[in-house]
MDAnalysis code that builds the backbone (N, CA, C; Angstrom):
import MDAnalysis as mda
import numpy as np

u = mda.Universe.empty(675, n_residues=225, atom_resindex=np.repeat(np.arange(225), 3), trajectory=True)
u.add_TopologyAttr("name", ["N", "CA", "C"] * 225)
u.add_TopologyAttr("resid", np.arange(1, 226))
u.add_TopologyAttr("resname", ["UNK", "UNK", "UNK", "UNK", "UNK", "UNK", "UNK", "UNK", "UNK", "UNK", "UNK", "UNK", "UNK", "UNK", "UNK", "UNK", "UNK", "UNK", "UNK", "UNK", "UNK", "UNK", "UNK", "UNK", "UNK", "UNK", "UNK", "UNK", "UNK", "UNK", "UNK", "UNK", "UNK", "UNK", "UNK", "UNK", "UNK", "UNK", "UNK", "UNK", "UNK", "UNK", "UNK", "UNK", "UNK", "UNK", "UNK", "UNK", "UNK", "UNK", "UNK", "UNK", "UNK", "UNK", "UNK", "UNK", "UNK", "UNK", "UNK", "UNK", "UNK", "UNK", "UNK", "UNK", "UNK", "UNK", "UNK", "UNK", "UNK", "UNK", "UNK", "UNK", "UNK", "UNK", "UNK", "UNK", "UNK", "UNK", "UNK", "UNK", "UNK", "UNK", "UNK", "UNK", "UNK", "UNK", "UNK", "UNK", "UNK", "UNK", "UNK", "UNK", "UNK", "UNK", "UNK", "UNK", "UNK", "UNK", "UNK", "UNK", "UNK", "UNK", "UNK", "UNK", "UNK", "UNK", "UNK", "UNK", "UNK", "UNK", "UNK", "UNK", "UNK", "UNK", "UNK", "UNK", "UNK", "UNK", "UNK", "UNK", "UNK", "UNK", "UNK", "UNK", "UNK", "UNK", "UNK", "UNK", "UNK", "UNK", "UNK", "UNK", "UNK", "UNK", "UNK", "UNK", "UNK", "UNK", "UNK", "UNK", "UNK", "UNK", "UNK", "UNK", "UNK", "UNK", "UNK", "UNK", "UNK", "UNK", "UNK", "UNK", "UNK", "UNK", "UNK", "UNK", "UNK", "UNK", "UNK", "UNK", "UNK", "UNK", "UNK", "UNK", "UNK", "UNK", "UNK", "UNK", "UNK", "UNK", "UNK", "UNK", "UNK", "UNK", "UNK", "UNK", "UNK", "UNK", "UNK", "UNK", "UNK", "UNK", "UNK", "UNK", "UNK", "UNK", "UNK", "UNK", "UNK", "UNK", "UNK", "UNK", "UNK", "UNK", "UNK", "UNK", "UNK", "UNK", "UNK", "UNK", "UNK", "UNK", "UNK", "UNK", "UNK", "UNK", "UNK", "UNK", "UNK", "UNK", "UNK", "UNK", "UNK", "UNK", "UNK", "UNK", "UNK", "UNK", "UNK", "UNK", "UNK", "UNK", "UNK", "UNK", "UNK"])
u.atoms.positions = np.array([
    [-25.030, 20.025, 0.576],
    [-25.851, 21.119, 1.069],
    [-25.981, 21.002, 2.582],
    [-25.473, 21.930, 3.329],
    [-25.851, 21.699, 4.737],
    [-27.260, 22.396, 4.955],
    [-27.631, 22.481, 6.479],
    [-28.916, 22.578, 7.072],
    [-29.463, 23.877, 6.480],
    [-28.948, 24.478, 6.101],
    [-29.012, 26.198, 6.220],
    [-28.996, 26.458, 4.641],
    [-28.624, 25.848, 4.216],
    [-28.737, 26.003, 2.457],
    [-30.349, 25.881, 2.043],
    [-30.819, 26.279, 1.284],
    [-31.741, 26.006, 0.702],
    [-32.161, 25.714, -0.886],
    [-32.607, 25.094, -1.428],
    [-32.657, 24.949, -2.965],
    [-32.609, 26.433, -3.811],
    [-33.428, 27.701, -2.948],
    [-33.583, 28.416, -4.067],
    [-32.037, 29.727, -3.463],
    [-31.039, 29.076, -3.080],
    [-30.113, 29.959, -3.022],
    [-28.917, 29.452, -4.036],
    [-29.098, 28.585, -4.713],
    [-28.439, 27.348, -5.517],
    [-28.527, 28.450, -7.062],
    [-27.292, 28.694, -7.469],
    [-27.605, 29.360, -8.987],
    [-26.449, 28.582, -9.923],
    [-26.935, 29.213, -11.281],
    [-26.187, 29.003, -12.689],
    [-25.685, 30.262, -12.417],
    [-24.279, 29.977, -12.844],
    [-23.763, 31.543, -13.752],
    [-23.863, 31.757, -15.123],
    [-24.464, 32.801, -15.859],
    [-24.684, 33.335, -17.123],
    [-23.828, 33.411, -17.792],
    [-23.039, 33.408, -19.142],
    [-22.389, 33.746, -19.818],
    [-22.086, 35.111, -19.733],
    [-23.011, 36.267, -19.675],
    [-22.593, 36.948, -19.820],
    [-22.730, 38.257, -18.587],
    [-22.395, 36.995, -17.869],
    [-22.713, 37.885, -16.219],
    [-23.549, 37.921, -15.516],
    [-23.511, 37.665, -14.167],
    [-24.811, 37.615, -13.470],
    [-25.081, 35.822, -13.024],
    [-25.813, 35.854, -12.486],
    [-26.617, 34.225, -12.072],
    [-27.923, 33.819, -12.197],
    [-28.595, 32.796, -12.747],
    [-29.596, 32.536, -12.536],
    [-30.226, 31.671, -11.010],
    [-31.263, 31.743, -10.467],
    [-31.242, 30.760, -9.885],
    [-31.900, 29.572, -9.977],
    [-31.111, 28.340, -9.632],
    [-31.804, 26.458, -9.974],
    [-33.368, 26.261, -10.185],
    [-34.107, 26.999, -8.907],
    [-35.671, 26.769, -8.947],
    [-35.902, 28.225, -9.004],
    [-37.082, 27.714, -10.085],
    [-38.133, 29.041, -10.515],
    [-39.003, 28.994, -10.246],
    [-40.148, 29.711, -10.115],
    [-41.657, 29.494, -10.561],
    [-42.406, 29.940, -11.535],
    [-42.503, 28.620, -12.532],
    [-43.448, 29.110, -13.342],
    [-45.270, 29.183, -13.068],
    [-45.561, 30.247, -13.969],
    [-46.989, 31.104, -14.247],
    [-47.716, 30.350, -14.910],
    [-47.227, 29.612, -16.333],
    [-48.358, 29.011, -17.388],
    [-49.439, 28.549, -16.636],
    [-50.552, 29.492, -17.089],
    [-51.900, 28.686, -16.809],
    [-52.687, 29.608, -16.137],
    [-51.727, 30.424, -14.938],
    [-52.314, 31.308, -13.800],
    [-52.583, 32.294, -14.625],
    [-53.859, 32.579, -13.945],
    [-55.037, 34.246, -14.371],
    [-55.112, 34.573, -13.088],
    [-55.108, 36.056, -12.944],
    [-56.165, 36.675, -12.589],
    [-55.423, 36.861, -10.586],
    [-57.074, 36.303, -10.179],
    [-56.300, 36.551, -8.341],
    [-55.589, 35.149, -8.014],
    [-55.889, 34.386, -8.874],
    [-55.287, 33.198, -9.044],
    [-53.903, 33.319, -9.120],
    [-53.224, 33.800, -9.947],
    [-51.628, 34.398, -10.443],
    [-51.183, 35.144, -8.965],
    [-52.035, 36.105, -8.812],
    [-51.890, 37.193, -7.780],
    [-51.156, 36.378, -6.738],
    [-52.463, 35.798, -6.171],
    [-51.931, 34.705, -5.018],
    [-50.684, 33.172, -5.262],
    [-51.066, 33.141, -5.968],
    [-49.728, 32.395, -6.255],
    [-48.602, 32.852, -6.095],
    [-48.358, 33.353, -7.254],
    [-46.975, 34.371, -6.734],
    [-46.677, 34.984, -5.950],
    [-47.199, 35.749, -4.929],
    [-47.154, 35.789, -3.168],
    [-47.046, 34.676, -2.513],
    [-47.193, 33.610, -2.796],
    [-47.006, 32.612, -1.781],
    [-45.566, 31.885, -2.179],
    [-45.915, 31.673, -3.709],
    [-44.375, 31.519, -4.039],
    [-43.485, 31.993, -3.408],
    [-43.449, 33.623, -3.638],
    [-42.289, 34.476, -2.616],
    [-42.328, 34.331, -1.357],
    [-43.113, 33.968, -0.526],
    [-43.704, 33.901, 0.871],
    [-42.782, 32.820, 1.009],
    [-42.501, 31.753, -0.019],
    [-42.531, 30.397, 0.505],
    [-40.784, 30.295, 0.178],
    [-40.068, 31.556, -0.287],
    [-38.636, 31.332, -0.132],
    [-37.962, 31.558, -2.270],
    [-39.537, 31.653, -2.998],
    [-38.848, 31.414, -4.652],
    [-38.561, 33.082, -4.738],
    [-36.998, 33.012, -5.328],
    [-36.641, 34.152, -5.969],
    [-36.136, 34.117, -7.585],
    [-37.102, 33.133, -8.193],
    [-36.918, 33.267, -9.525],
    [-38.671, 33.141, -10.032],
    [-38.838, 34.033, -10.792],
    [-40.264, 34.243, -11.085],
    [-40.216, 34.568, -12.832],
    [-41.381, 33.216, -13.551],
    [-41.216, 33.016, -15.293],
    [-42.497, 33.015, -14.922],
    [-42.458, 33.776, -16.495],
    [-43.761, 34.536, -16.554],
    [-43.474, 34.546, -18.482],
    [-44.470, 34.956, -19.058],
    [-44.586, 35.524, -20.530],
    [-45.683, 36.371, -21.052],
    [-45.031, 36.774, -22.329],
    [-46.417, 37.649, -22.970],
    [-47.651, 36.750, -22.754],
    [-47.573, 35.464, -23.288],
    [-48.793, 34.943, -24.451],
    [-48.945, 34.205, -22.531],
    [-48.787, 34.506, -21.326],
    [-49.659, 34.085, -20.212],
    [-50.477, 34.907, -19.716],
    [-50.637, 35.857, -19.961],
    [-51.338, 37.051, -19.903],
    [-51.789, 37.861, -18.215],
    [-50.279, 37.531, -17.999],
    [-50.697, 37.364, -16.067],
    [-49.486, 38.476, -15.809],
    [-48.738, 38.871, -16.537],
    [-47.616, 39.999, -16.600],
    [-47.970, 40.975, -15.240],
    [-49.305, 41.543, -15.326],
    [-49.413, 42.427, -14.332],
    [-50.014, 41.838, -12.967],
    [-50.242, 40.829, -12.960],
    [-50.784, 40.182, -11.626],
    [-49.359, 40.020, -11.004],
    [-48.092, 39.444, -11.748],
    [-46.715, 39.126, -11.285],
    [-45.898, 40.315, -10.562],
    [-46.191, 41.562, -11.284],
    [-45.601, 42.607, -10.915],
    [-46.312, 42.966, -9.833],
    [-48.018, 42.572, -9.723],
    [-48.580, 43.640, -8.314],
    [-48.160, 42.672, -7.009],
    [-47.888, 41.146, -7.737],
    [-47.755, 40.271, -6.144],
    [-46.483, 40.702, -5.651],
    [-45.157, 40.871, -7.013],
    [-43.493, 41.058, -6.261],
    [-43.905, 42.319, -5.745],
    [-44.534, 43.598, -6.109],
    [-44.814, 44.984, -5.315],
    [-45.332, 44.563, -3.805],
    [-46.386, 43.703, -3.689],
    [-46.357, 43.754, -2.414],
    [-45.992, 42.455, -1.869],
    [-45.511, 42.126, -2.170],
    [-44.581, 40.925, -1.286],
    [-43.766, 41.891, -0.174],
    [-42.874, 42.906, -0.609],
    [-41.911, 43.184, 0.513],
    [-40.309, 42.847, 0.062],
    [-40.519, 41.732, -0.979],
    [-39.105, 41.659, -1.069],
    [-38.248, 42.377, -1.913],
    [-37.295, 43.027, -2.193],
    [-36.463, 43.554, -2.799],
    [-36.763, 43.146, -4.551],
    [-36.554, 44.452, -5.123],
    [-36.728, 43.943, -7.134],
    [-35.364, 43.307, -6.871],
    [-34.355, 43.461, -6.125],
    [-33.034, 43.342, -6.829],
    [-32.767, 41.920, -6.203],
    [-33.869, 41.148, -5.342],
    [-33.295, 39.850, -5.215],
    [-34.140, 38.717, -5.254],
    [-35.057, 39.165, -6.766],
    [-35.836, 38.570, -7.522],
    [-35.468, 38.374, -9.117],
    [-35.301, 37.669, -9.536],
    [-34.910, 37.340, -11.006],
    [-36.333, 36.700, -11.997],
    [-36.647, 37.809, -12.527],
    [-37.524, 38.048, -13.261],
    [-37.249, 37.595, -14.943],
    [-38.407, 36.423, -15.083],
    [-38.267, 36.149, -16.829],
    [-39.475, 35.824, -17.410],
    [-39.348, 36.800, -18.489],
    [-40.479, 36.852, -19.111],
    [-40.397, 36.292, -21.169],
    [-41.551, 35.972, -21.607],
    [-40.932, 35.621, -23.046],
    [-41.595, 36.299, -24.266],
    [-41.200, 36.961, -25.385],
    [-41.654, 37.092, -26.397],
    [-42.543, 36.100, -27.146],
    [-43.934, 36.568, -27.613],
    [-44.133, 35.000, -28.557],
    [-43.453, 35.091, -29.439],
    [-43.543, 34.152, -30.851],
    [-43.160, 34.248, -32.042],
    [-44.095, 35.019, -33.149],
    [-45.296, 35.515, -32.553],
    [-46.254, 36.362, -33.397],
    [-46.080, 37.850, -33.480],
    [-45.148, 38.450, -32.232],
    [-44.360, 39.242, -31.930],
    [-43.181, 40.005, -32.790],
    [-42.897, 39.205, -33.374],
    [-41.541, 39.599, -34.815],
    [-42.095, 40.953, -35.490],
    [-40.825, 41.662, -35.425],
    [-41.249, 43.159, -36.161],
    [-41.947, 44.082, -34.113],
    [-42.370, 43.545, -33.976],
    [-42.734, 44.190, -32.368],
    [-42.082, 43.911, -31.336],
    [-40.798, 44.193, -31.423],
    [-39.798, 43.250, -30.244],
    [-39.743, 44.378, -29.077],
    [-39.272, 45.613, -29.740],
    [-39.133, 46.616, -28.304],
    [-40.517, 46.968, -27.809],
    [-41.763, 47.550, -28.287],
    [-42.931, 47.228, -28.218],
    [-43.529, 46.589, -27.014],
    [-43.321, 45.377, -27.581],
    [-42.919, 43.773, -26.533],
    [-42.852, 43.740, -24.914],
    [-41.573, 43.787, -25.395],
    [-40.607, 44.005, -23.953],
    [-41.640, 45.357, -23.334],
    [-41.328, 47.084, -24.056],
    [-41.736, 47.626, -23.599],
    [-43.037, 47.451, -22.475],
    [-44.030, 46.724, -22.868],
    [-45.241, 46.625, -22.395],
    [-44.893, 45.563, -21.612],
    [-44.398, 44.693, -21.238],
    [-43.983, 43.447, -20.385],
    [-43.839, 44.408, -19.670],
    [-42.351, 45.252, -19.408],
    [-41.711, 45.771, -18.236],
    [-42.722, 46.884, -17.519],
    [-43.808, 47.520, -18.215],
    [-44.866, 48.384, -18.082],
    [-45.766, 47.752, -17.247],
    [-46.331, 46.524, -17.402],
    [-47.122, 45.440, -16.796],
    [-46.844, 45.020, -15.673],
    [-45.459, 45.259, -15.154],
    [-44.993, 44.703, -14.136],
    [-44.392, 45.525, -13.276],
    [-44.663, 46.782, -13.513],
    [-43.774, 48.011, -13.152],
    [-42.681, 47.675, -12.823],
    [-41.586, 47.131, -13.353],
    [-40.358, 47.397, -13.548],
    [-39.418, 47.515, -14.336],
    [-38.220, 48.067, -14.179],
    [-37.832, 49.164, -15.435],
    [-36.896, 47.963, -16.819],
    [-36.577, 46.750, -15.768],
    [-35.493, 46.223, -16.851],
    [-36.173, 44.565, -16.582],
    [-35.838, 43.186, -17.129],
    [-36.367, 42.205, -17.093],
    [-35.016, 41.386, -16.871],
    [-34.877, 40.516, -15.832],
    [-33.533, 39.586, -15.650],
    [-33.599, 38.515, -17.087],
    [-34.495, 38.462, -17.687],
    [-34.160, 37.632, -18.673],
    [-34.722, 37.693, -19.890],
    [-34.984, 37.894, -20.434],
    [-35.979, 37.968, -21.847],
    [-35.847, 36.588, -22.753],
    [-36.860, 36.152, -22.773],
    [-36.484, 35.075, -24.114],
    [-37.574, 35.098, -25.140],
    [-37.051, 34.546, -26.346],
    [-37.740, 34.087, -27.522],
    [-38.717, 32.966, -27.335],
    [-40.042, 32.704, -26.966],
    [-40.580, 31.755, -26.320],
    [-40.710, 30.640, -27.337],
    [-40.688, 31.077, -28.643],
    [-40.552, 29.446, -29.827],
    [-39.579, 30.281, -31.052],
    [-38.837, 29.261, -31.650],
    [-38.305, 30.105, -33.173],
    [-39.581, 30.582, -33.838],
    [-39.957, 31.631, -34.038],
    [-40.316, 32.054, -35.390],
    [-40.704, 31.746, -36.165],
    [-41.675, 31.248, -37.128],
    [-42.371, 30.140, -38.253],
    [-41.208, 29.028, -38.469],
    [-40.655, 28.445, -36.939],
    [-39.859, 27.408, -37.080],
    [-38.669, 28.090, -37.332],
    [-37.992, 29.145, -37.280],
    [-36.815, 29.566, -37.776],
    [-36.187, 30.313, -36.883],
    [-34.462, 30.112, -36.775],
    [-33.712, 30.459, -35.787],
    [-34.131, 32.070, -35.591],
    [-34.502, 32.900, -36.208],
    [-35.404, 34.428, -35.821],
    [-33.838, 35.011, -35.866],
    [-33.042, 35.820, -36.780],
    [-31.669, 36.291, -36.640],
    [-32.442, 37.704, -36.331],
    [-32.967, 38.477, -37.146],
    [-33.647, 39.193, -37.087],
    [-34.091, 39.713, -35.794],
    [-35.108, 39.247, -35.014],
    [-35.481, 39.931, -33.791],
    [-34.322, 39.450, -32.826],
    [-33.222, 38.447, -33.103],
    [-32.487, 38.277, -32.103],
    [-31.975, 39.663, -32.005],
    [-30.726, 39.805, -33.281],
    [-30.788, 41.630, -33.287],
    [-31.558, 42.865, -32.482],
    [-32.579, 42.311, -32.125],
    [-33.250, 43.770, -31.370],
    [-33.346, 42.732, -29.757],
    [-33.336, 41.730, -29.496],
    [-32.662, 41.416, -28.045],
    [-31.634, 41.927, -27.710],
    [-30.807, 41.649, -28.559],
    [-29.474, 42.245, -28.368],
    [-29.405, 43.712, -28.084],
    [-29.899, 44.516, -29.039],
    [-30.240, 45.949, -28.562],
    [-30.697, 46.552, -27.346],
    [-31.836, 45.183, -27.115],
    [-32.880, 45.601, -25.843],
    [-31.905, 45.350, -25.059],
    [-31.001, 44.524, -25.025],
    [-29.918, 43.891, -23.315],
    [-28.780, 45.364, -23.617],
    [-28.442, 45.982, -24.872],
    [-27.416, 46.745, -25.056],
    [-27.778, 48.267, -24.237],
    [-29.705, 48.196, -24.159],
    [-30.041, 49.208, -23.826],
    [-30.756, 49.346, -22.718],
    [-30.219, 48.345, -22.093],
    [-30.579, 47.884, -20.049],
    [-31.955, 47.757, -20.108],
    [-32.977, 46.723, -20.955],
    [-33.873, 46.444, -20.583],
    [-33.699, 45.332, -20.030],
    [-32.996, 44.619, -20.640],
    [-32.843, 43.337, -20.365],
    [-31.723, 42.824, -19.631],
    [-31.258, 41.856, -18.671],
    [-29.724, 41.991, -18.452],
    [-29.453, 40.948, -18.523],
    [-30.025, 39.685, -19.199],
    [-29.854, 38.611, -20.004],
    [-30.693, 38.067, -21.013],
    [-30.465, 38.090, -22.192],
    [-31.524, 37.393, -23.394],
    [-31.030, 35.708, -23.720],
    [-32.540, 35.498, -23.688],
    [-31.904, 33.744, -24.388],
    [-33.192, 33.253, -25.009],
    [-33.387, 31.926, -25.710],
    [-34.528, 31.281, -26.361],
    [-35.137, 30.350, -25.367],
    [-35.917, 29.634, -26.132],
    [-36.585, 28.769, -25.532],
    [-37.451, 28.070, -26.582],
    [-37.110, 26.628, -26.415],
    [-37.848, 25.544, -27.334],
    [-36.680, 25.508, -28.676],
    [-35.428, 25.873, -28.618],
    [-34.383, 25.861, -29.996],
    [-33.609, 25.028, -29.983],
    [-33.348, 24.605, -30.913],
    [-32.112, 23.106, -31.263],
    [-30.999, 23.854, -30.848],
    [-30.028, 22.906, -31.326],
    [-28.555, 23.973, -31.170],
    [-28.146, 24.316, -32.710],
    [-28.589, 23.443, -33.755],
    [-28.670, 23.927, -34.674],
    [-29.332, 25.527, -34.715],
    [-30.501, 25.835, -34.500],
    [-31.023, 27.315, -34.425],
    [-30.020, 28.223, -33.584],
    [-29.367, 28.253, -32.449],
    [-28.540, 28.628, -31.251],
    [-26.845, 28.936, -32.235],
    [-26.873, 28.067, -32.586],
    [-25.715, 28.255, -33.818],
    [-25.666, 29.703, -34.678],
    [-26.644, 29.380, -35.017],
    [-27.316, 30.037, -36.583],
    [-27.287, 31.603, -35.971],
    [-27.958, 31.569, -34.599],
    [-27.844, 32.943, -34.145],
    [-26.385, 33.342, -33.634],
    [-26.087, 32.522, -33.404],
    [-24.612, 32.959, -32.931],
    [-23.377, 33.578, -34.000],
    [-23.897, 32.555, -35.231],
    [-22.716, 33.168, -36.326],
    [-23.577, 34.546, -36.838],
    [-24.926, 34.600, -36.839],
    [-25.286, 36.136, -37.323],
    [-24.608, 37.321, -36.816],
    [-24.936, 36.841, -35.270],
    [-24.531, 38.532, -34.133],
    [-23.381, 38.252, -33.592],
    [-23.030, 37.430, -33.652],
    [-21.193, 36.946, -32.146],
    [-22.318, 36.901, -30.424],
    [-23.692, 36.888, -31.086],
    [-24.128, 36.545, -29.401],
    [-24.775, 35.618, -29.158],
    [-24.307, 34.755, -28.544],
    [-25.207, 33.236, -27.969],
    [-26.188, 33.493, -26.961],
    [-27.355, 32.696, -27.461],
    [-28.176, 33.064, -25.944],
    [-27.619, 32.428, -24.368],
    [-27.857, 33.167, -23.444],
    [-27.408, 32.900, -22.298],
    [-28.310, 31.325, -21.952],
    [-29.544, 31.405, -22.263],
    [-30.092, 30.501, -21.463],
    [-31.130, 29.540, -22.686],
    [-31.112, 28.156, -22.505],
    [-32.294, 27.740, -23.829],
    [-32.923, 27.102, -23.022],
    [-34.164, 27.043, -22.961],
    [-35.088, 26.833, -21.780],
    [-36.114, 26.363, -22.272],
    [-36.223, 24.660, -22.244],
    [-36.436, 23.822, -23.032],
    [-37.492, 22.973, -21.974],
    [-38.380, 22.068, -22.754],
    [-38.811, 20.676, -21.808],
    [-37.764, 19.734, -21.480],
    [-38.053, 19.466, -20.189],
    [-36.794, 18.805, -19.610],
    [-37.145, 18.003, -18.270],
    [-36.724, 16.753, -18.103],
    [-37.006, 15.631, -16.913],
    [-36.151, 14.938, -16.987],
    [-35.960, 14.182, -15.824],
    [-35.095, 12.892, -15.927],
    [-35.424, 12.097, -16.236],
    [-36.751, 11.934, -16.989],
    [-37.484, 10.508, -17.832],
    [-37.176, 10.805, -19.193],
    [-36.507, 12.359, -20.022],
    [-36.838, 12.720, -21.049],
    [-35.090, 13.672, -21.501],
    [-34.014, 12.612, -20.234],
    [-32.589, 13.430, -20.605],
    [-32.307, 13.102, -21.637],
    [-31.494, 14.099, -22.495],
    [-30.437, 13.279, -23.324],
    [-29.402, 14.254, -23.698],
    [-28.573, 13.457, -23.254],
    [-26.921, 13.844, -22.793],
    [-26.472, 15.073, -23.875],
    [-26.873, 14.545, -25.354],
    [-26.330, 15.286, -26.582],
    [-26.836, 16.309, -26.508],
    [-28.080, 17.012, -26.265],
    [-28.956, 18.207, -25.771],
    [-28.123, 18.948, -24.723],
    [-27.983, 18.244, -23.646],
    [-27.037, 18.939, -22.263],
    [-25.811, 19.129, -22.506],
    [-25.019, 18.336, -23.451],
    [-23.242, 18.434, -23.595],
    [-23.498, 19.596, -24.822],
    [-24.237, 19.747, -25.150],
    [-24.033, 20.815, -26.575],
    [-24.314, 21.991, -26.496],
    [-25.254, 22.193, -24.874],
    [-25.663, 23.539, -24.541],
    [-24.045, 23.810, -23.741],
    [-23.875, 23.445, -22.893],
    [-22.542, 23.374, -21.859],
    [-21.835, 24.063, -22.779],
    [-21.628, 23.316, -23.775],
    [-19.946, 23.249, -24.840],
    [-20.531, 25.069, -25.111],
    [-21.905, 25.622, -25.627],
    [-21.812, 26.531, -26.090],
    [-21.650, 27.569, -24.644],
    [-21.920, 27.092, -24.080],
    [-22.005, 28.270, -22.322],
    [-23.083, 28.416, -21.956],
    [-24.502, 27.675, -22.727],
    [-25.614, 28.516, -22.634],
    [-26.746, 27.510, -21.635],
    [-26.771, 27.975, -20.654],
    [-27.833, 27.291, -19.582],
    [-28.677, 26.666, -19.884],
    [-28.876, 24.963, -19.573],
    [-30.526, 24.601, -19.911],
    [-31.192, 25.112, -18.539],
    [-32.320, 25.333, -18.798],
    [-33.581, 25.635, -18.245],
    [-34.423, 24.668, -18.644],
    [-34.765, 24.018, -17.750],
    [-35.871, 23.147, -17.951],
    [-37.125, 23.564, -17.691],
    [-38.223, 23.764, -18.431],
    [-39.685, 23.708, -17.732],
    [-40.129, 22.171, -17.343],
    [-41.544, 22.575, -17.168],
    [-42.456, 21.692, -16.514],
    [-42.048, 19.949, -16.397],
    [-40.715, 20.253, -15.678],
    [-40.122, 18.865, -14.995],
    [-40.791, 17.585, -14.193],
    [-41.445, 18.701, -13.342],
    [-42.617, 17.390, -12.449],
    [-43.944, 17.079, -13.402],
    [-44.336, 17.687, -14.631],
    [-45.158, 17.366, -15.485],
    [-44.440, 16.030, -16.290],
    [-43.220, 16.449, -16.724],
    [-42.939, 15.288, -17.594],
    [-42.148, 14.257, -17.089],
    [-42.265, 14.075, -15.877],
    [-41.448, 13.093, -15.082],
    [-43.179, 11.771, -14.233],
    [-42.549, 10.823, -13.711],
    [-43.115, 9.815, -13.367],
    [-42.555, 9.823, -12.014],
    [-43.238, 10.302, -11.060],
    [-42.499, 11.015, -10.053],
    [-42.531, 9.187, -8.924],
    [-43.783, 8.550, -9.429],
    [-43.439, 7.090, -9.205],
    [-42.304, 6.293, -9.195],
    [-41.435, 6.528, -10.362],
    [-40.568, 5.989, -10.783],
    [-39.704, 5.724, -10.104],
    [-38.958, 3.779, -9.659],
    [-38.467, 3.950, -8.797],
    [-36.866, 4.691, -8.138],
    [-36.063, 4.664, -9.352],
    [-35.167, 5.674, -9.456],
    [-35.491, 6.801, -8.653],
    [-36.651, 7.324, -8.967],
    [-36.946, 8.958, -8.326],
    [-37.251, 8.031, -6.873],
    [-37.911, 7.404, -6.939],
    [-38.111, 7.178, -5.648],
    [-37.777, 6.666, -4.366],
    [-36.084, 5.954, -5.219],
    [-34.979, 5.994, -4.046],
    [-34.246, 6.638, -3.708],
    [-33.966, 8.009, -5.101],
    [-32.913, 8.943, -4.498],
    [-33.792, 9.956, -3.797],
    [-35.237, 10.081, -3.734],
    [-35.904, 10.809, -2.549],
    [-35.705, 10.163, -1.116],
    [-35.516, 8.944, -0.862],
    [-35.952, 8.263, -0.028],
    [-34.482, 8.588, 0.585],
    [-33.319, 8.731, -0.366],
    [-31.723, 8.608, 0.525],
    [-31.364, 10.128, 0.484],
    [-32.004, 10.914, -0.064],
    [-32.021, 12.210, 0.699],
    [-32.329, 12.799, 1.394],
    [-33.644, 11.801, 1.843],
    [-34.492, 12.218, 3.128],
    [-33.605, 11.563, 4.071],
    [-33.127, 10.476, 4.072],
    [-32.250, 9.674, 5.460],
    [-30.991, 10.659, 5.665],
    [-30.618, 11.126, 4.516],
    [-29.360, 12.158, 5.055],
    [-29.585, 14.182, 5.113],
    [-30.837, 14.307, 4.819],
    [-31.277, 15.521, 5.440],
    [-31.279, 15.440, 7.201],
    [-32.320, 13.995, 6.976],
    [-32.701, 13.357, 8.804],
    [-30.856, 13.419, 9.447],
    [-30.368, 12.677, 8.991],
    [-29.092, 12.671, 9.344],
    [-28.282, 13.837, 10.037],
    [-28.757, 15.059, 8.760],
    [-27.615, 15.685, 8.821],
    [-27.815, 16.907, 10.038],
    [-29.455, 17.149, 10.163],
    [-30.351, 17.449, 10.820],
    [-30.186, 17.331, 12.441],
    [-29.933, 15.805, 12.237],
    [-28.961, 15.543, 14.184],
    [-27.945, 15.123, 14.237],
    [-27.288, 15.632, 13.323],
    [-25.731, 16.049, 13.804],
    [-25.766, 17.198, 14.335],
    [-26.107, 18.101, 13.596],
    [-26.558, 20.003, 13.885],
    [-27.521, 20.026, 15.191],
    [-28.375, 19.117, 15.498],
    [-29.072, 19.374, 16.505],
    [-27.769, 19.526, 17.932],
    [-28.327, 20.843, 18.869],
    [-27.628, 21.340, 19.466],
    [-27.571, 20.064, 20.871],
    [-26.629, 19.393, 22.054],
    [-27.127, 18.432, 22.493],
    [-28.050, 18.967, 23.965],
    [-28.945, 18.405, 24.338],
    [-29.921, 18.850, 25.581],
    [-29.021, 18.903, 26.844],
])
């Protein structure tokens, strides 16, 4: 990464077109002017990926901060999630998400848990519809084995783009990451600095040798006096 790069210009490509980008910001938790301001500062502060869900109940605080932020809908990547109490109300759903946020389509939609534990073939079917019918312009799960990811895949011929899972480097495991890859379908990790030991000295030498070669790289680029 040189000087001029920044983390949130760093993306995944989608399976089925399009990019995500590396850092997001998630909502869980934020209400109210709380959400409001957050997410303005987020954007203020350079994030153009913004997760959000039904069951956070902050949908319209997200949409009034990206309205007045200033920055472009089209270079913000917006994801929001269905609960699983939701089944039978999928367009509904969505509908009122994209209503909440005044905007017309959602960069990502996901399934926020299987379904009374079950791969959900069923409402995957009406994701599929919703992405067939430009609400959505990528659908994927979240919290699913690959067993479940399977299961949906042999129903419809459509894999989710993205499974967007708990995830740290205290909590990898390889068979999880090589099995999403093999299918095409993006991990997404949430709440990383929650489930990490940011102590840890691992983390705390490869911070320490990225800071010596940011510093580094920093005065090389410095122009000379």
């Amino acid at each position: 990464m040189d000087t001029t790069t920044s983390p949130h210009d760093l993306h995944a490509r989608l399976s089925g077109g399009g990019e995500i980008p590396l850092v997001g910001f998630g909502t869980w938790q934020l209400r109210g002017a709380a959400a409001l301001d957050a997410v303005g500062w987020a954007l203020e502060a350079g994030y153009r990926h913004i997760d959000t869900a039904t069951a956070y109940h902050n949908e319209n605080e997200v949409g009034r901060a990206l309205q007045a932020s200033g920055v472009a809908r089209g270079d913000v990547f917006v994801t929001t999630k269905m609960p699983p109490e939701q089944v039978g109300r999928e367009r509904a759903t969505l509908e009122r998400s994209l209503s909440a946020m005044g905007i017309d389509q959602v960069d990502l939609w996901l399934v926020h848990w299987p379904p009374s534990g079950d791969a959900g073939v069923r409402p995957w079917r009406e994701f599929v519809r919703a992405r067939a019918d430009g609400l959505a312009r990528a659908i994927g799960v979240s919290n699913y084995s690959l067993a479940q990811i399977d299961e949906l895949t042999a129903a419809t011929g459509v894999t989710p783009a993205v499974n967007q899972i708990r995830w740290s480097p205290g909590i990898y495991d390889s068979t999880i990451a090589t099995g999403l890859a093999e299918r095409g379908v993006v991990l997404e990790g949430y709440s990383p600095f929650k489930a990490s030991n940011l102590e840890d000295p691992t983390l705390a030498r490869i911070e320490r040798e990225e800071r010596r070669e940011r510093q580094a790289r920093e005065k090389t680029a410095r122009p000379a006096a």
